[in-house]
C-alpha positions in Angstrom: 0.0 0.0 0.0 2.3 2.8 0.6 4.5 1.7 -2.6 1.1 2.3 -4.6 0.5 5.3 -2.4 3.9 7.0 -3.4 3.5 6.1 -6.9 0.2 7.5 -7.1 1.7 11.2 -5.6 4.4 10.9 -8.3 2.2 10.4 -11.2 -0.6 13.3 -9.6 2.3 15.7 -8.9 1.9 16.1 -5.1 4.5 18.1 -3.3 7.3 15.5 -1.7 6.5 16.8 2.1 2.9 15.3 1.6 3.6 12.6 -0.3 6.1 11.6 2.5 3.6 12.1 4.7 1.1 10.3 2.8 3.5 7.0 2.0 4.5 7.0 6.0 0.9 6.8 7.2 -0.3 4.3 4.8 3.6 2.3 6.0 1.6 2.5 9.6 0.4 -0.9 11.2 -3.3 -1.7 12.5 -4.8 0.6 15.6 -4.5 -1.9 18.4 -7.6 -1.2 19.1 -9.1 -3.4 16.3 -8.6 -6.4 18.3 -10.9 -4.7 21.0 -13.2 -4.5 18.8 -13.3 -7.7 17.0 -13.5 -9.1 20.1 -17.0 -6.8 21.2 -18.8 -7.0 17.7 -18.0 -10.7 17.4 -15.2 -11.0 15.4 -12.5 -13.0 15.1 -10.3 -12.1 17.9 -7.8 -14.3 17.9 -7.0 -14.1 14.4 -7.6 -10.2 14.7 -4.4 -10.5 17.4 -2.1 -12.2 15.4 -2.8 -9.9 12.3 -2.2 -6.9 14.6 1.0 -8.3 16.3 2.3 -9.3 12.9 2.0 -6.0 11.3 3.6 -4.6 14.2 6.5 -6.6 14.2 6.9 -5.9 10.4 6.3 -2.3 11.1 9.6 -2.1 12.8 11.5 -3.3 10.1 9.5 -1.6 7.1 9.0 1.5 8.6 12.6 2.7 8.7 12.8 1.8 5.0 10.2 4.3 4.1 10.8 7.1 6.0 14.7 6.5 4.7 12.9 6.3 1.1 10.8 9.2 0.7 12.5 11.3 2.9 12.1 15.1 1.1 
């Protein structure tokens, strides 16, 4: 997602401070908070808590990358 984010400010034209901004929130992991709410509305919690952990855990070695990348 934020490769196709960045590529999509490049081809529109967008100025490199937002598209930096732009690729680093879309680099963000899941809101812990979606395994609360799996867990009220039904959901799959447990599956909902290994998604979240796993991005996470990705997230520290991805997000470096891309602040490194599209740093303006």
């Amino acid at each position: 997602m934020p490769a196709m984010t960045w590529g999509l400010c490049l081809v529109l034209g967008v100025p490199p401070l937002l598209t930096a901004v732009a690729v680093i929130f879309m680099a963000l992991p899941t809101a812990a908070t979606s395994y609360v709410m799996a867990r009220a509305l039904g959901g799959d919690a447990p599956l909902m808590a290994a998604i979240t952990t796993t991005e996470h855990i990705a997230a520290v070695v991805t997000l470096p990358v891309w602040v490194v990348l599209v740093a303006p």
